[in-house]
C-alpha positions in Angstrom: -2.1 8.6 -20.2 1.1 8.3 -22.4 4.1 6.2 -21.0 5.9 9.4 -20.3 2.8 10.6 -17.9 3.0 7.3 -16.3 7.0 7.9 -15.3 6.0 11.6 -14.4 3.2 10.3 -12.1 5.2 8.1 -10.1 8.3 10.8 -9.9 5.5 13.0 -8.6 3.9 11.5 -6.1 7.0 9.9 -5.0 9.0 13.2 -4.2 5.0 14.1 -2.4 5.2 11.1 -0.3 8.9 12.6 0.9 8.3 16.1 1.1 5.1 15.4 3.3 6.9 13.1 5.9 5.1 9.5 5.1 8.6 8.0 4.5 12.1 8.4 5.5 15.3 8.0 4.8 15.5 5.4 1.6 12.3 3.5 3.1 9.1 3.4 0.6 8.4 2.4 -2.6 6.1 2.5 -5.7 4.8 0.8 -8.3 2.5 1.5 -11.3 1.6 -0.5 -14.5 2.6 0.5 -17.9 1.0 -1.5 -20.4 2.0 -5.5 -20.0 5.3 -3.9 -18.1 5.1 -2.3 -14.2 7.7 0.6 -13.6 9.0 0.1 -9.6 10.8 2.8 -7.8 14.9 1.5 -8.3 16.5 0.2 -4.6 18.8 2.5 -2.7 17.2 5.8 -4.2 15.3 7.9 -1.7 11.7 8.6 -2.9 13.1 12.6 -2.9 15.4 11.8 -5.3 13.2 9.3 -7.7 13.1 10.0 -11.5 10.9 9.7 -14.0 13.7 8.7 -16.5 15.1 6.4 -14.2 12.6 3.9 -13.0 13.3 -0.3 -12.6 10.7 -2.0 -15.5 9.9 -5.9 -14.1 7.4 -8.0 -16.4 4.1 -9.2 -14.8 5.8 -11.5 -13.2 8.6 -9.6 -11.5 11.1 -10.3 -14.1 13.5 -7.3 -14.4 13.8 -6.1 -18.3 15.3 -2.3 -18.2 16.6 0.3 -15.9 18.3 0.0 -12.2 17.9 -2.7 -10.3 14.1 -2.6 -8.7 13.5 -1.9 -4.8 14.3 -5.4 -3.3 10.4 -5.2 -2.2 9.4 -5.0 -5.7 7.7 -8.5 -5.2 5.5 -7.0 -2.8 4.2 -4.6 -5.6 4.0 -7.8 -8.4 2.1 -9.6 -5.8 -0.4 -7.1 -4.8 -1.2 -6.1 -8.6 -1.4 -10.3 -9.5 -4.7 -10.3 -7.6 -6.0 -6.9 -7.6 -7.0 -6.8 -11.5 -8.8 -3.8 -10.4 -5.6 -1.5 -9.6 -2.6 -0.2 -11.2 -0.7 1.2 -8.3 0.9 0.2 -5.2 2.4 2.2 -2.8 4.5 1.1 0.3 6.1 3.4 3.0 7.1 3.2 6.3 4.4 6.0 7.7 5.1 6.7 11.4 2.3 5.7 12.7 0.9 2.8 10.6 4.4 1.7 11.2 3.8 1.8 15.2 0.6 0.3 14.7 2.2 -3.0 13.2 4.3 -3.1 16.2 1.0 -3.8 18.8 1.0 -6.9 20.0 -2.8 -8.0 20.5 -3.9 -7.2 16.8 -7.3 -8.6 15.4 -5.7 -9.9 11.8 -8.9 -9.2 10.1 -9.2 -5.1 11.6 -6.1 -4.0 13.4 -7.4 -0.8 13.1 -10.5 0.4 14.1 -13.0 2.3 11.0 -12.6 5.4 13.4 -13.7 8.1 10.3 -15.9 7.3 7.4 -13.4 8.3 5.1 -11.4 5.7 6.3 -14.4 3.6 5.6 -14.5 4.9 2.0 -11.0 5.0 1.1 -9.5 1.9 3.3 -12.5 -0.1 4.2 -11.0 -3.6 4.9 -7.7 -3.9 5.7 -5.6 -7.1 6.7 -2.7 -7.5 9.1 -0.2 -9.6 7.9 2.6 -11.6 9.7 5.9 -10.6 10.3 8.9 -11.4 7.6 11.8 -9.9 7.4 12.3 -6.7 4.5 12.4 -8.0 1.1 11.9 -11.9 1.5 9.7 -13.5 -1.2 8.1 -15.8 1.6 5.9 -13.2 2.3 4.3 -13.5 -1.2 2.0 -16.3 -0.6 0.6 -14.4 2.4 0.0 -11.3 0.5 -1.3 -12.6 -2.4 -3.8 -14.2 -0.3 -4.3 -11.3 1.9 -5.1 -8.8 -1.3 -7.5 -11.1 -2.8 -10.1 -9.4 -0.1 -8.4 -6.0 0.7 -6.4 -3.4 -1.1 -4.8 -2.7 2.0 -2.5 -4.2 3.8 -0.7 -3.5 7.4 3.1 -6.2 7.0 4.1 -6.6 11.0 6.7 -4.5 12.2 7.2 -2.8 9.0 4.2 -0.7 7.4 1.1 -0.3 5.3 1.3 -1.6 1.5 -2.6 0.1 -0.5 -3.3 -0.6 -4.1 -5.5 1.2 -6.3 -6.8 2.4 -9.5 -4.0 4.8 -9.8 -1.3 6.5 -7.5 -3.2 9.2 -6.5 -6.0 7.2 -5.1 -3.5 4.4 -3.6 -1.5 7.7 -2.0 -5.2 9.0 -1.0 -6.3 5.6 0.9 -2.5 5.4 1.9 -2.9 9.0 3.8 -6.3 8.3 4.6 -4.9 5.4 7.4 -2.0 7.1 8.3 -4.2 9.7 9.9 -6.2 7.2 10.9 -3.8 5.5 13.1 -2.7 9.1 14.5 -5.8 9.1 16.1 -5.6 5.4 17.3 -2.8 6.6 19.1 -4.4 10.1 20.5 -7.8 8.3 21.6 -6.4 4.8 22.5 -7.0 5.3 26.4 -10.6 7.0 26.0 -13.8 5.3 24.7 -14.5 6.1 20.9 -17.6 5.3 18.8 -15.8 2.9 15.4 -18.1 3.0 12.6 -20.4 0.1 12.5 -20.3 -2.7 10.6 -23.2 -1.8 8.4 -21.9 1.5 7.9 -18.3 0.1 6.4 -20.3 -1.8 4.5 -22.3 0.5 2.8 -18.6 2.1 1.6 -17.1 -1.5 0.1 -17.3 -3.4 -2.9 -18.0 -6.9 -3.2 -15.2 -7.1 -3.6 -13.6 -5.3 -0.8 -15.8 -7.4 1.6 -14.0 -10.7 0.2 -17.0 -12.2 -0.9 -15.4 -12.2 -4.4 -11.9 -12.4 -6.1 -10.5 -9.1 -7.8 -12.4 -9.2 -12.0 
């Protein structure tokens, strides 16, 4: 994939993630590696409006070389992509329900959601709840790097989901994947459901994915 795809790609996908209703407003973000540099949605620019010629490039350690100044989350994005050597794309929104679902008090950290479908098995597996901190401070980046070392999925408190992967269309695929997921949460919550079982998640992971191994 030239550079050029790489800029198309995340204009793309972002104007998807719009169009579709997993953000609103100004709210989401992306991220994608280019080489030794990662392009990062700009702040203030509505992921409608994002261009491919117009896209915030950090170093690999968040260092802002060219373009308009990067989302003020962008450290989120570095963070993630330091420990998962094995993706090139983050992508953040505020999706209505994973959103709500960050707001329920009672949370297990390890599996705030439950593996209700087996695509969510395949395509989120093991996901991590983080603790609250407020939008854009880099406090939060010792939690998440930690976090991502055994999931590519994330769930910040009171905010929304952050997913890695190998590129944006299978971060925005795993990204989708628990959105729906936590729709039906929501519908089955007061009725008695049947979760995957551990096994079964298990057959869907990576080493990886199950923690028993840093991100090669």
């Amino acid at each position: 994939m030239t550079a050029e795809d790489v800029r198309r790609q995340v204009e793309r996908v972002g104007r998807s993630i719009h169009r579709r209703g997993l953000t609103h407003g100004r709210t989401g973000n992306l991220a994608v590696r280019d080489g030794a540099h990662i392009l990062v949605t700009p702040t203030g620019v509505s992921l409608e409006h994002v261009a491919a010629d117009e896209l915030s490039v950090l170093d690999a350690d968040g260092r802002h070389l060219d373009g308009p100044r990067p989302t003020k989350e962008a450290f989120l994005h570095i963070a993630v992509l330091r420990m998962r050597t094995d993706a090139n794309a983050v992508v953040h929104t505020h999706s209505l329900h994973s959103a709500a679902l960050s707001c329920l008090a009672g949370l297990d950290p390890e599996r705030p959601l439950p593996p209700l479908t087996a695509y969510y098995g395949m395509r989120v597996g093991a996901m991590r709840l983080l603790p609250y901190f407020a939008p854009g401070d880099p406090a939060a980046t010792a939690a998440v790097e930690e976090a991502a070392r055994s999931s590519h999925a994330l769930l910040l408190r009171n905010h929304g989901p952050v997913v890695a992967g190998a590129d944006l269309d299978s971060a925005l695929d795993a990204l989708e994947e628990l959105e729906h997921t936590a729709q039906i949460y929501f519908i089955t919550r007061d009725h008695r459901t049947a979760p995957l079982t551990d096994d079964q998640v298990a057959a869907f992971l990576t080493p990886t994915d199950h923690g028993s191994s840093t991100p090669t």
